[in-house]
C-alpha positions as CSV (number, residue, x, y, z in Angstrom):
1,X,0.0,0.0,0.0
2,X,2.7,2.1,-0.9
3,X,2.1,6.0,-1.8
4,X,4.1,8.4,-3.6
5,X,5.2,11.9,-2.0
6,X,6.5,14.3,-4.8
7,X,9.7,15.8,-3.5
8,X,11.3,18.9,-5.7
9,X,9.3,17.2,-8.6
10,X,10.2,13.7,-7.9
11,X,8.3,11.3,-7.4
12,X,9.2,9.0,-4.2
13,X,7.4,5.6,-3.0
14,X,8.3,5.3,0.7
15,X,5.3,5.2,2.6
16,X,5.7,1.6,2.9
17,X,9.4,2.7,4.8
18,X,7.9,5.2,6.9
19,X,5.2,2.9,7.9
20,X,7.5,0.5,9.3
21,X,9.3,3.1,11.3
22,X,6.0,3.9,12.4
23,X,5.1,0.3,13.1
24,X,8.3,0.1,15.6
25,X,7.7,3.0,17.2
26,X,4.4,2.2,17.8
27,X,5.2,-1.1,19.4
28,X,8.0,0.2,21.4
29,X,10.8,-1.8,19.9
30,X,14.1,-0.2,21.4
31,X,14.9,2.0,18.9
32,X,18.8,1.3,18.7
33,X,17.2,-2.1,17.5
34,X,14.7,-0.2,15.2
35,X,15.6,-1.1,11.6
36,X,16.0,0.9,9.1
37,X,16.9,0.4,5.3
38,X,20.1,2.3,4.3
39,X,18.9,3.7,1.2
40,X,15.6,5.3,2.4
41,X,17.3,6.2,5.7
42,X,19.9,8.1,3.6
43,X,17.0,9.8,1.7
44,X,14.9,10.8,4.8
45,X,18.1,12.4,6.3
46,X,18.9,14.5,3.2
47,X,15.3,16.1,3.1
48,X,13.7,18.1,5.4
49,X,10.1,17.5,4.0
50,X,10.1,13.4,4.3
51,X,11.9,14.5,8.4
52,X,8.5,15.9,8.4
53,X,6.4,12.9,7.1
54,X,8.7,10.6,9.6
55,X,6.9,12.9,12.1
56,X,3.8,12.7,11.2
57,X,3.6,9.0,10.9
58,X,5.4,8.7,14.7
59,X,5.2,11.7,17.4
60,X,2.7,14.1,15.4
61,X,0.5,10.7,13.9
62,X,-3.0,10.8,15.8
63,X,-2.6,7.5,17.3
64,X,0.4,8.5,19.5
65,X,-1.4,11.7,20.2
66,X,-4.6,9.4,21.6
67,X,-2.7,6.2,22.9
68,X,1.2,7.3,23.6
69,X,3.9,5.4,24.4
70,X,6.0,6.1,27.2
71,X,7.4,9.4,27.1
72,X,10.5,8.3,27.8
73,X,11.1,6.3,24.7
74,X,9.5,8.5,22.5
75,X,12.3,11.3,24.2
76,X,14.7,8.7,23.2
77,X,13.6,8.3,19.5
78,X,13.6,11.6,18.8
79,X,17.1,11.7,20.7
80,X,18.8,9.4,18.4
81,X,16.9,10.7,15.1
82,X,18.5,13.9,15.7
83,X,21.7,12.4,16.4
84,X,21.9,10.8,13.1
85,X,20.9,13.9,11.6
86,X,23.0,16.2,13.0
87,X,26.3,13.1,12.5
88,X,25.6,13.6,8.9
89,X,25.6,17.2,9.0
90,X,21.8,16.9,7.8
91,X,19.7,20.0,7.0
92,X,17.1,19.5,9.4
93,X,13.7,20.8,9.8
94,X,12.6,23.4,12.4
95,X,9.2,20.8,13.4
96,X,12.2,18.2,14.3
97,X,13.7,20.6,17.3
98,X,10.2,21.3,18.0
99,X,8.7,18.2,18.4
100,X,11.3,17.2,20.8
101,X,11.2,20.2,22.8
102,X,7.6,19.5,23.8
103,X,8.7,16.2,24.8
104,X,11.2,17.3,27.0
105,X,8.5,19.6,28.5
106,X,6.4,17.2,29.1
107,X,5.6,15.2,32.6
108,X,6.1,12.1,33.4
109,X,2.6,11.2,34.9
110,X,2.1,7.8,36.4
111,X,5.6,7.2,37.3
112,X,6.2,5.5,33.4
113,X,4.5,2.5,34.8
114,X,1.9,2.2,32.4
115,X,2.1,3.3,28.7
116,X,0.4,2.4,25.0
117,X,1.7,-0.4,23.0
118,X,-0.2,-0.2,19.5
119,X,-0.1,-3.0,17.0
120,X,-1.2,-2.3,13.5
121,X,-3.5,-4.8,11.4
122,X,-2.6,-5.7,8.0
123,X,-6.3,-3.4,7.5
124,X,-4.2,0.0,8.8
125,X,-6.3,-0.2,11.9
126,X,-4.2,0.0,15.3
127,X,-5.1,-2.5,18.3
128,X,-3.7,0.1,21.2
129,X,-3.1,-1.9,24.2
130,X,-2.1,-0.7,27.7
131,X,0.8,-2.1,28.8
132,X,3.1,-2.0,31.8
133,X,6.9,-1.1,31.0
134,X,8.6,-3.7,33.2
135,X,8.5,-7.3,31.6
136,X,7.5,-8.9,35.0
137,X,5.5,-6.9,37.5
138,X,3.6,-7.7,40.3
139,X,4.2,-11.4,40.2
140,X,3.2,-12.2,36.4
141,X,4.6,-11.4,33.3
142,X,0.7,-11.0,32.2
143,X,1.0,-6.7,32.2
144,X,3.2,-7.1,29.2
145,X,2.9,-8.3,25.4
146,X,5.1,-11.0,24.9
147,X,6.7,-12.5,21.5
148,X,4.7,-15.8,21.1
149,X,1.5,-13.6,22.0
150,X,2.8,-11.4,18.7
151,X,3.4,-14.7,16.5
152,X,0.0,-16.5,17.5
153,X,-1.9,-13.0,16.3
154,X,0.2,-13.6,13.0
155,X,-0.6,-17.2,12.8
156,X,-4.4,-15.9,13.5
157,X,-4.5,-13.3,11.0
158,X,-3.2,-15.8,7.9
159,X,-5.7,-18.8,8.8
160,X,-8.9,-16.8,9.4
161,X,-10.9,-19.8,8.0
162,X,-10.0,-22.0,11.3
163,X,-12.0,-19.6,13.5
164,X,-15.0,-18.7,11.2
165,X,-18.2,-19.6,13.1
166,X,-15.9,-21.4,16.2
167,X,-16.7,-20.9,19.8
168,X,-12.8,-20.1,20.8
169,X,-11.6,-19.6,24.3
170,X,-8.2,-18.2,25.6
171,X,-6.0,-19.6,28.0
172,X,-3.4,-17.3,29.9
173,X,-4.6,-13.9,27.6
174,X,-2.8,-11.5,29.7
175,X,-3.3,-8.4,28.1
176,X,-5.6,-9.2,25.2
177,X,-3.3,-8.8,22.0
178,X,-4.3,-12.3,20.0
179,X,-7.9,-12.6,21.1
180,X,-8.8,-8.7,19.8
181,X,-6.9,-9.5,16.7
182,X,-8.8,-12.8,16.4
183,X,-12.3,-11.2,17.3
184,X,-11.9,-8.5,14.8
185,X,-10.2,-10.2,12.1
186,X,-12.4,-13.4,12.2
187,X,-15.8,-14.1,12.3
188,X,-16.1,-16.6,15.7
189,X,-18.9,-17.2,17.5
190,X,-17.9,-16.5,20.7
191,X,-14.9,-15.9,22.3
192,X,-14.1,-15.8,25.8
193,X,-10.8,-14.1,27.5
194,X,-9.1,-15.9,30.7
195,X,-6.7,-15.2,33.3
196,X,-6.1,-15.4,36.8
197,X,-4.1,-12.5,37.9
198,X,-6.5,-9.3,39.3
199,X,-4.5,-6.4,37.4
200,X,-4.0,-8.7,34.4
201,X,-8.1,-8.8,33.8
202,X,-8.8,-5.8,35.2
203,X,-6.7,-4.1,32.5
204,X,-7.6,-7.1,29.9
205,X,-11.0,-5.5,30.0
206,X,-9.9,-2.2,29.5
207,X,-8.1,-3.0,26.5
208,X,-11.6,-4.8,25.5
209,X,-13.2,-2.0,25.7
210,X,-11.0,0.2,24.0
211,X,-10.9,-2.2,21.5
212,X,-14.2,-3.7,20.9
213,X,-16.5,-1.6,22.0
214,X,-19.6,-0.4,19.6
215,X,-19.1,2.8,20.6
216,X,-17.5,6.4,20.4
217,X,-18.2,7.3,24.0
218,X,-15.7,4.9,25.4
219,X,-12.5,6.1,22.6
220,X,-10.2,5.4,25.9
221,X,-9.1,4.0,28.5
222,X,-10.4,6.9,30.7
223,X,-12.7,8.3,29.2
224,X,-16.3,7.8,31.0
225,X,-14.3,5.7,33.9
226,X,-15.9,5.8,37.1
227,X,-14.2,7.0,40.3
228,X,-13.5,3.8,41.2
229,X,-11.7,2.9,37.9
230,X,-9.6,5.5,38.3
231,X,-8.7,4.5,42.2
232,X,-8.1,1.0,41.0
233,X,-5.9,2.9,38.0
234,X,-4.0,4.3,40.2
235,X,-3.2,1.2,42.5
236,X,-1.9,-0.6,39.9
237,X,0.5,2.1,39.1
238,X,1.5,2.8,42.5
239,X,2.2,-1.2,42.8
240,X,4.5,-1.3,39.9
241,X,6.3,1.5,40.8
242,X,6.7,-0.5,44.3
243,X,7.4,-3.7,42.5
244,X,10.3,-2.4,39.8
245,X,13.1,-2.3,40.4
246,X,14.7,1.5,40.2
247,X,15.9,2.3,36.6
248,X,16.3,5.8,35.9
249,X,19.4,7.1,34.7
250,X,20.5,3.6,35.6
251,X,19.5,1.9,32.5
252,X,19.7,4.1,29.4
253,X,16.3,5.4,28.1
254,X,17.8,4.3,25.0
255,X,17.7,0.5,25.8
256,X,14.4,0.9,26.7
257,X,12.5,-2.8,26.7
258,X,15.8,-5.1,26.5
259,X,14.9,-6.9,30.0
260,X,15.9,-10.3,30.4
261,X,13.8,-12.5,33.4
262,X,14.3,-16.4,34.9
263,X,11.8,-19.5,35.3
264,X,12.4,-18.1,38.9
265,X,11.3,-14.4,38.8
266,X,7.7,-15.4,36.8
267,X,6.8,-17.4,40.3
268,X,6.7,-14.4,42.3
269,X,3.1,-14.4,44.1
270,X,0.8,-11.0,43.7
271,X,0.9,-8.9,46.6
272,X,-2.4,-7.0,47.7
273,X,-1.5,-3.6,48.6
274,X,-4.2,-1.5,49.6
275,X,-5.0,2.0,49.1
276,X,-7.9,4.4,48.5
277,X,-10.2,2.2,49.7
278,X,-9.9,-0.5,47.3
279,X,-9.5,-4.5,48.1
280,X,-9.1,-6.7,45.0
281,X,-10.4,-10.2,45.5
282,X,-7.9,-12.3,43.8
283,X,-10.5,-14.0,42.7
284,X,-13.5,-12.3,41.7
285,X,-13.8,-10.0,38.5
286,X,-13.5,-6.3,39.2
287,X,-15.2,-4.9,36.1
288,X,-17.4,-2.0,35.0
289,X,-20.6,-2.8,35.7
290,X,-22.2,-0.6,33.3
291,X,-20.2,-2.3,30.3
292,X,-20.0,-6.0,31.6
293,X,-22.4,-8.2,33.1
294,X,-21.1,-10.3,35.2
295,X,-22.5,-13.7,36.6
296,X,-22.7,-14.7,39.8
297,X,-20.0,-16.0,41.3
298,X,-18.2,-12.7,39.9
299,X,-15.5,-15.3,38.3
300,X,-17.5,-14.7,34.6
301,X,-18.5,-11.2,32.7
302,X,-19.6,-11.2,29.5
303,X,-19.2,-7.6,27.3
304,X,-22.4,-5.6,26.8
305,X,-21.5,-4.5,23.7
306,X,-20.9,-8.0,22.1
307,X,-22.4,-10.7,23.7
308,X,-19.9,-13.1,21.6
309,X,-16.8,-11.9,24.3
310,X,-16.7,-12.8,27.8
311,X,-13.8,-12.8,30.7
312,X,-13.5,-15.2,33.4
313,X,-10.8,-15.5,36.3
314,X,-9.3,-19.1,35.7
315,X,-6.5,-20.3,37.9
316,X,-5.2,-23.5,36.6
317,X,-4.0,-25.0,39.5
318,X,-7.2,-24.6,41.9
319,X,-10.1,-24.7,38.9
320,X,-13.3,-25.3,39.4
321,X,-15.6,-27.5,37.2
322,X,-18.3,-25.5,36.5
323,X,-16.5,-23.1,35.0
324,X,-14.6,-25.4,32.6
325,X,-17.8,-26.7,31.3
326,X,-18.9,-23.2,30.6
327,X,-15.2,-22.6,28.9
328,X,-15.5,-25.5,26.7
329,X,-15.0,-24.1,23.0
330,X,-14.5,-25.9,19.6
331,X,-10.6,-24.3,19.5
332,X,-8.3,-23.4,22.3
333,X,-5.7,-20.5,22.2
334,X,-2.7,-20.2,24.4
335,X,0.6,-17.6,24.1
336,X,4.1,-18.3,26.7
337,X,2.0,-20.5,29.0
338,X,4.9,-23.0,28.9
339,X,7.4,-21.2,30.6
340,X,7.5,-22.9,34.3
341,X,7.6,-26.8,34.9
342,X,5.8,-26.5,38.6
343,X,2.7,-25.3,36.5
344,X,2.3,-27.9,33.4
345,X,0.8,-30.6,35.6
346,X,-2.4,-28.0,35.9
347,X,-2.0,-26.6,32.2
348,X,-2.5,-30.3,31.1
349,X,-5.2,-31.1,32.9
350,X,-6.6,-28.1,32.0
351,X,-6.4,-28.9,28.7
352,X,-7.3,-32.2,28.5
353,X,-10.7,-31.3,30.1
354,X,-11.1,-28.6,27.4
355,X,-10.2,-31.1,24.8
356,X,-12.6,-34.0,25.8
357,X,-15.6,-33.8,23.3
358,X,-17.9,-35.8,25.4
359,X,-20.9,-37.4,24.4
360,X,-21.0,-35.0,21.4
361,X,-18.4,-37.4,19.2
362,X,-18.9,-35.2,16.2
363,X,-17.3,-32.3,18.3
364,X,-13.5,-32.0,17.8
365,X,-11.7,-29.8,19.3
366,X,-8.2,-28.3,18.7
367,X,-5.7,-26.4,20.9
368,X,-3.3,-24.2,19.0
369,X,-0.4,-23.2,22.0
370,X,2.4,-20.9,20.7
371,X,6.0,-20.9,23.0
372,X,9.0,-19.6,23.1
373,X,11.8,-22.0,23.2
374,X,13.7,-20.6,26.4
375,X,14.3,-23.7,27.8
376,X,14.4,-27.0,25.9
377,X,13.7,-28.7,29.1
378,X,10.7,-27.0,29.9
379,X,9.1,-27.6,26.3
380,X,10.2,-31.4,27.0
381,X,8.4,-31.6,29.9
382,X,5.4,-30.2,28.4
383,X,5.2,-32.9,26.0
384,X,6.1,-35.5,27.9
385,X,2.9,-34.4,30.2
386,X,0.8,-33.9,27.1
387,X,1.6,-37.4,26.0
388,X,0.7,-39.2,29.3
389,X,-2.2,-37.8,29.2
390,X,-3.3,-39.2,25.9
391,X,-3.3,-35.9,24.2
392,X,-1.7,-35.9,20.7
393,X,-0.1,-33.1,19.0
394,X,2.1,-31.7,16.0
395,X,4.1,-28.4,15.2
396,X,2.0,-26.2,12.5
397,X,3.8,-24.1,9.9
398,X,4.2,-20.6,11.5
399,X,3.6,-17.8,9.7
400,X,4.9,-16.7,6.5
401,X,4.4,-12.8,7.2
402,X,6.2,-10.8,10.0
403,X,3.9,-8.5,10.9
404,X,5.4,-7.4,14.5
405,X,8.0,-6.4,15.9
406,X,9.5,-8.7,18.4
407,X,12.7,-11.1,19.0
408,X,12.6,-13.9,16.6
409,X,16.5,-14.6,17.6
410,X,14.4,-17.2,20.1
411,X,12.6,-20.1,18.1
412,X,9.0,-19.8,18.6
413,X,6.7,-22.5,17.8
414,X,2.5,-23.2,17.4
415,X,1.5,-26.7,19.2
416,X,-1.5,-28.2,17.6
417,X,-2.9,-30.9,20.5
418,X,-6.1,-33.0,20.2
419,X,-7.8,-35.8,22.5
């Protein structure tokens, strides 16, 4: 979808460039790892006019106006933009000094905790998540996007067929990335979002909502939030300012995302901290009552808006029945849930309850689980405990387009697994 840009009477087909700069800055990929092609980059820094079109498709564009990344990073783009510029002696426009000069200006609300990740469709739509900057906080790695999450919503978006009409349900969703690429980019029946962590659904249905939502009145995060969304807003970002560690001017602004974590660090237990008033039951749903209606054991909402997307609090290793029944789907998603041997024992149970068909022997249904290969022990025991249970499974062909942005210097790979 490449458009031309006449430049002193030339014409010039790099849209398609500046929309991959745009794409990385959008997802917050540390930009000394951004990549750039050497030709265009060479053209952009000789003319003033496309510095202003790299602009306005990154700092100025309307989705980082609405949903911003952290200020931080975008002080350090524009850092290292005018760095090269300035290294190569560059003419460079006024609206470049500008634009970073209101970003230095600006505050640094919410102590950085909490920023917009956005993740553009192959339609030009953005999905804009909320994400937390720290790759584990508060006990879960769920507050952040992680890679398989990014290669599963690739997978989805190239086999659209496999969810049309298909009751789906998500294992593990943490911040919603592959299910609101799968519910807008496929026509499911239903599809229900699960997790067990308290600030992981609470800002899963945010995300929803910003997301899904039939409506204008809702265009944020914020906007129309009640006093009490805002209180539990606020305790979320007071908690991972508590549970990060101090980084500052100790880690360079400029390697901004390159965190590394351990089996051991993703076993950390949430900690309640109370403030404002508000308790979080670790258990029940805290959602907006006015855009979710939720069932009663509080455990289950489904979304006003579309009655084909629900959220449920599911803790693998102390699940209930009832509630599995009422998860059963006719396909199974899952992104870096295999990343802890003291959990599989309760992932493959899960599963192979999710799996059964039943009575119904007509019903079939499929799990498609997407991991990182940190550990080949880990994935080892996973199918070893996948095995002894009965289940059956084999490696599907990932996808052939890379849409994100993320670390593919780690093999990544999509489990198919059956009864």
């Amino acid at each position: 979808m490449a458009t031309s840009i006449t430049v002193e009477g030339e014409n010039i087909s790099e849209i398609d460039s500046l929309l991959e700069i745009s794409s990385q800055f959008f997802e917050m990929v540390p930009v000394r790892k951004m990549k750039w092609k050497d030709d265009e980059a060479a053209l952009l820094l000789s003319n003033p006019e496309l510095q202003k079109h790299l602009l306005l498709a990154t700092v100025k564009h309307p989705v980082c106006v609405k949903f911003p990344p952290s200020l931080s990073y975008m002080r350090s783009f524009m850092k290292l933009l005018i760095y090269k510029l300035e290294s190569e002696d560059a003419n460079i426009c006024d609206e470049m000094y500008e634009a970073y000069t209101d970003l230095l200006s600006g505050s640094e609300e919410d102590d950085e905790t909490l920023c917009y990740k956005s993740y553009r469709m192959p339609s030009g739509d953005c999905i804009s998540l909320r994400e937390s900057v720290h790759l584990v906080s508060q006990g879960t790695t769920g507050l952040s996007t992680w890679q398989a999450a990014q290669h599963l919503a690739e997978w989805v978006l190239e086999n659209p067929q496999t969810f049309t009409n298909k009751c789906v349900t998500e294992l593990g969703s943490g911040l919603g990335l592959t299910g609101i690429i799968t519910c807008k980019s496929c026509q499911v029946q239903s599809y229900a979002f699960t997790d067990c962590h308290a600030q992981v659904l609470y800002l899963l249905s945010k995300n929803i909502e910003l997301n899904l939502l039939h409506s204008s009145s809702s265009s944020t995060l914020d906007s129309g939030s009640t006093d009490r969304d805002k209180k539990i807003m606020r305790k979320i970002r007071k908690q991972l300012s508590l549970s990060s560690e101090p980084q500052g001017s100790a880690v360079s602004d400029i390697e901004w995302g390159e965190t590394s974590q351990t089996d051991d660090s993703l076993s950390m237990q949430l900690e309640d901290i109370n403030d404002d008033g508000i308790y979080s039951d670790p258990v029940e749903l805290d959602v907006n009552a006015s855009v979710w209606d939720i069932d009663s054991s509080h455990r289950l909402a489904t979304f006003k808006s579309d009655k084909r997307v629900s959220i449920s609090h599911l803790d693998w290793e102390c699940v209930k029945g009832k509630i599995l029944e009422k998860l059963k789907s006719d396909i199974i998603l899952a992104a870096d849930v295999v990343y802890d041997t003291s959990i599989i024992p309760s992932l493959v149970y899960v599963l192979k309850i999710l799996l059964d068909p039943g009575s119904n022997s007509n019903k079939k249904p499929q799990a498609y689980i997407a991991s990182t290969i940190r550990n080949e022990d880990t994935r080892d025991a996973f199918l070893i405990a996948i095995g002894n249970e009965g289940l059956n499974y084999m490696v599907v062909e990932s996808p052939k387009q890379q849409r994100f942005h993320y670390d593919r210097s780690v093999p990544i790979e999509i489990l198919q697994v059956s009864a």
